[in-house]
C-alpha positions in Angstrom: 130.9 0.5 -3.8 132.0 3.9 -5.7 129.7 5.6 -3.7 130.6 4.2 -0.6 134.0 5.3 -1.3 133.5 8.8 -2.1 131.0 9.0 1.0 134.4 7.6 3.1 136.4 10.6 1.6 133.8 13.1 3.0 133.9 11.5 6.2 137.8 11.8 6.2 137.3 15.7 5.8 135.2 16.3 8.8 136.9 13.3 11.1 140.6 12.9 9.9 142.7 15.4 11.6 146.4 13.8 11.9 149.5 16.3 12.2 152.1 16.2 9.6 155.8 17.2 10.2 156.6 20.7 8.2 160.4 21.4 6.9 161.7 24.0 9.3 163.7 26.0 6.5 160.0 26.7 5.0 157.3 27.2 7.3 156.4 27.0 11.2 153.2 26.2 11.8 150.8 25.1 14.5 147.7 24.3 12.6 146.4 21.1 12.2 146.4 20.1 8.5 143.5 20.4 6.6 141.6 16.8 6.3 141.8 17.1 2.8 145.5 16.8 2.3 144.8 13.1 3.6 141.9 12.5 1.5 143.3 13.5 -1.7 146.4 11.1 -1.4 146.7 9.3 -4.5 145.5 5.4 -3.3 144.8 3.4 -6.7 141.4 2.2 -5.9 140.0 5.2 -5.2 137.1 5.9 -7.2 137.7 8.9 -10.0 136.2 12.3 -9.5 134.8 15.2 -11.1 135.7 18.5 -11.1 132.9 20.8 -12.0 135.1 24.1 -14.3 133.9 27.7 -12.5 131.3 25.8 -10.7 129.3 24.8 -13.8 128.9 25.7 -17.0 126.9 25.7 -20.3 123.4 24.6 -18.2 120.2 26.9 -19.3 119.3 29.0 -16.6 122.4 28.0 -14.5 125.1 30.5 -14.6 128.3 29.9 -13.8 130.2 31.0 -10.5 126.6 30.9 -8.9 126.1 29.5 -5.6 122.4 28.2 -7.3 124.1 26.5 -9.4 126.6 24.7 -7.1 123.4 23.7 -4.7 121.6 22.7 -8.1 124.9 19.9 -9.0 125.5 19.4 -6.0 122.1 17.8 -5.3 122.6 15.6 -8.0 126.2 14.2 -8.4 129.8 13.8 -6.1 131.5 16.6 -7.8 134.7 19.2 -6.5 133.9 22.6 -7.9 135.9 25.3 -9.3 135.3 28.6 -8.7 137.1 31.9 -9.5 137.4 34.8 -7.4 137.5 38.3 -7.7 137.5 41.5 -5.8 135.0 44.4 -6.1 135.5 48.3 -5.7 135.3 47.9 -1.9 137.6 45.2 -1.6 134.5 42.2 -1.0 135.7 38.9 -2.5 133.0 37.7 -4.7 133.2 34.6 -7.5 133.7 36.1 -10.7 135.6 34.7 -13.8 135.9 37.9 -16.4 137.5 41.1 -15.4 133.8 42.4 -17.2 130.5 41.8 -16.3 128.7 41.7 -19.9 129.3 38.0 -20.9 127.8 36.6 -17.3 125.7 39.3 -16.3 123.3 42.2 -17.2 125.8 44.9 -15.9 128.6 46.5 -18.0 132.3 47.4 -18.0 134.8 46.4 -15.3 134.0 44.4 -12.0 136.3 46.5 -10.5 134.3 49.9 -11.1 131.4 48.6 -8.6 130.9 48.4 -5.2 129.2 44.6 -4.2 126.0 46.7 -3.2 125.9 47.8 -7.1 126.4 44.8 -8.6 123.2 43.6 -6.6 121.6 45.9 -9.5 122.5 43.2 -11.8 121.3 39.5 -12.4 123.3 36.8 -13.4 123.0 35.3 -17.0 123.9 31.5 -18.3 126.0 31.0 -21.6 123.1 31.0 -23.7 121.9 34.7 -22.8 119.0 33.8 -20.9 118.7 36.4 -17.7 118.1 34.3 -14.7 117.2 35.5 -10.8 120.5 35.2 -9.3 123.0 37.4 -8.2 126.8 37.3 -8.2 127.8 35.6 -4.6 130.5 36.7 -2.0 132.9 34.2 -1.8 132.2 34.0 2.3 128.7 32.9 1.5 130.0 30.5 -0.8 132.7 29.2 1.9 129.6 28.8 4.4 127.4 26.8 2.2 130.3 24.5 1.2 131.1 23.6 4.7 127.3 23.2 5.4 127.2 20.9 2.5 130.6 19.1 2.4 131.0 20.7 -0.9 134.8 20.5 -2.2 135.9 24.1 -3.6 139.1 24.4 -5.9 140.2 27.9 -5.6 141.2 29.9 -8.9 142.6 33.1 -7.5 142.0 36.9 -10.0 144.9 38.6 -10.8 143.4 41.2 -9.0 143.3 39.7 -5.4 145.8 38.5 -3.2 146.0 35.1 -2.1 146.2 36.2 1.3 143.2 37.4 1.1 141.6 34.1 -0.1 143.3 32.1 2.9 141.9 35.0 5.2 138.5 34.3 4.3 138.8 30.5 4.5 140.4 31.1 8.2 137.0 33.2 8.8 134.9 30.4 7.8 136.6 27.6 9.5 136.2 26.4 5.8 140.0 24.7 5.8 138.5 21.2 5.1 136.5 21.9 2.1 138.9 24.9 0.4 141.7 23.4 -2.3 144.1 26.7 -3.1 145.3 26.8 -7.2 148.3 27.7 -7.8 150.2 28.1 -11.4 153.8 28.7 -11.1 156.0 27.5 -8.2 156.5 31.0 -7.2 152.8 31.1 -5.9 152.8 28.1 -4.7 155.6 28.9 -2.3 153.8 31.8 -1.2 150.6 30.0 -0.8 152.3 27.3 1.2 154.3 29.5 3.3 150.9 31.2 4.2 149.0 28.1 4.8 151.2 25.0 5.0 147.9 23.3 6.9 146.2 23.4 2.8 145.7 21.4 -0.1 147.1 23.2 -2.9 146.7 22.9 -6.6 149.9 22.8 -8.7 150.6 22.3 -12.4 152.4 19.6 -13.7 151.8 19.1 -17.2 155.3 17.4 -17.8 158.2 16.0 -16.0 160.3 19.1 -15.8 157.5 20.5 -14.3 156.7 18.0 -11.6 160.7 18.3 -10.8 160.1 21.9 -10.6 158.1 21.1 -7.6 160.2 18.3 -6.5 162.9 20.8 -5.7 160.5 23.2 -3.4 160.9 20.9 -0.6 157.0 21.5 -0.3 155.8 18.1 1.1 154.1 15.9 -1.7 151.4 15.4 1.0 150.1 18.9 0.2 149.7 18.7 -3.9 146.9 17.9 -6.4 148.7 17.7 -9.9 146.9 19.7 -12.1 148.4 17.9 -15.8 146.9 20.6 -18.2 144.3 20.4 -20.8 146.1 18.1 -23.1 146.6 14.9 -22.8 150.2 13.2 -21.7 152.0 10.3 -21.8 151.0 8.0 -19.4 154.6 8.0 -17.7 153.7 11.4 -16.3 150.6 10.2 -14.5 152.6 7.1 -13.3 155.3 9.1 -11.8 152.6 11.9 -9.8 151.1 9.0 -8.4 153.7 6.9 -7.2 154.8 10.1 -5.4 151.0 9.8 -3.6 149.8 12.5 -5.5 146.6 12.4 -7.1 146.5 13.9 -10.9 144.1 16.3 -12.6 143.2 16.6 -16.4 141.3 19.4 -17.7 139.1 17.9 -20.2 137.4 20.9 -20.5 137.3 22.4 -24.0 139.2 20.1 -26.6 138.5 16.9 -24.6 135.0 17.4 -23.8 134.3 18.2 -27.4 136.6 15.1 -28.2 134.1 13.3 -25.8 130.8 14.9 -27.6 131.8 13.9 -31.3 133.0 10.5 -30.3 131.7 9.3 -27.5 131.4 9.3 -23.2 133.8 6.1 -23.5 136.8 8.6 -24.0 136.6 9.5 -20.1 136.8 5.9 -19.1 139.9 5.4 -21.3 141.5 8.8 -20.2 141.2 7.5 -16.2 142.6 4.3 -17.8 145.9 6.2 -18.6 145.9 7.3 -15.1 143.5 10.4 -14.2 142.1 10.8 -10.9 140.1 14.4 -11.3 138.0 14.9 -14.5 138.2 19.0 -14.7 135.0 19.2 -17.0 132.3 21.5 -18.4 130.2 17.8 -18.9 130.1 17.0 -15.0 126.5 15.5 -15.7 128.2 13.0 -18.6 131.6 12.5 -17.0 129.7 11.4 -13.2 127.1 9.2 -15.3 129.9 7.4 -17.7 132.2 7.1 -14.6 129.4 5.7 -12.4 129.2 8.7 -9.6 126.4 9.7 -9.7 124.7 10.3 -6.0 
């Protein structure tokens, strides 16, 4: 049945295209809304999801923010994935967590000192050191494969590009229905919204004041994912994001996970128990299987 309910969402994102009113004092806009702003409303028997942190890491000879090693998870489990983008000496978007290249690759010093057709000099490498064949991805070949695939992305936008940029390459790629924008502050989420009020957009809320923070943008509800932090809340929190229809995000990644490793898988049922929706892991393999969503 869980699988039957997360094959429903994907249909939603190719066949769901229903117009939503946008406050005039923000935004005019034509554009249909993106299909994910309807399948990402919070609904309490929706199954639980998982959110695969810059697109999957700790996996031997899997790097991260490697479009191998989205098609390699991908194949296996239902997952959203993370990715984090950054811009090269000649202005090409490509996914890319560090502002250096030695932790993830065989290339050194800044991203920004290299043109994309030098960094093709370099291969990728997983967190355990071991060189592998792949090379670091432009973010438009990402955006194709995604829609090809039905592949959820969740956006994580480097300091040094512009979100504008991001949205501009999404518009290129038709990719609208599979692209989640992250935002951190309500300052960039006005911005992102007021560029693209037809997108899902990712906004913290790791505590009430917070969530009334965005509560007082005006920004229609319809067009958040709550992002609660990487720390567990009270359940209150959770119960007030989703009785506003929004769906909530925990980033188990780091101090959870490890949590989850010393004491057991059972901690991610209990955690969507208190009310999480999105399980932001570096254990998407563990979290899908514990959680039953697996393909």
């Amino acid at each position: 049945m869980k699988h039957f309910a997360f094959v429903f969402i994907i249909f939603v994102l190719v066949s769901c295209k229903n117009r939503n009113h946008q406050p005039e004092e923000l935004v005019k806009d034509t554009r249909q809304p993106s299909a994910l702003i309807e399948a990402f409303q919070f609904k309490k028997e929706a199954p639980p999801l998982v959110s695969v942190h810059r697109g999957g890491s700790g996996l031997v000879n899997y790097p991260e923010n490697c479009l191998e090693t989205l098609a390699y998870i991908h194949d296996s489990i239902h997952a959203v994935f993370e990715i984090d983008v950054a811009k090269t000496k000649d202005g090409v978007l490509v996914l890319m967590h560090d502002n250096t290249l030695e932790r993830t690759t065989t290339g050194t010093d800044k991203l920004t000192k290299y043109s994309f057709k030098e960094l093709q000099a370099f291969n990728l490498v997983d967190d355990f050191g071991n060189e592998t064949p792949y090379k670091i991805p432009k973010f438009l070949d990402v955006l194709a494969w995604a829609n090809q695939h039905q592949a959820i992305l969740t956006i994580d936008i480097k300091k040094s590009v512009d979100v504008a940029e991001v949205i501009d390459a999404i518009r290129l790629q038709n990719a609208e229905d599979v692209s989640i924008i992250i935002t951190y502050d309500v300052e960039q989420l006005k911005k992102a919204y007021q560029l693209a009020p037809d997108l899902l957009l990712s906004v913290s809320a790791r505590n009430q004041k917070e969530l009334n923070w965005l509560l007082d943008t005006k920004i229609p509800l319809k067009n958040m994912l709550a992002f609660t932090g990487t720390k567990l809340s009270d359940t209150s929190l959770y119960a007030n994001i989703q009785k506003l229809g929004i769906k909530t995000m925990l980033g188990t990644l780091g101090n959870l996970d490890k949590q989850a490793v010393s004491k057991g898988d059972s901690l991610y049922i209990t955690w969507k128990n208190m009310g999480i929706d999105i399980f932001a892991t570096d254990r998407p393999f563990q979290v899908a299987t514990v959680l039953n969503i697996n393909k």
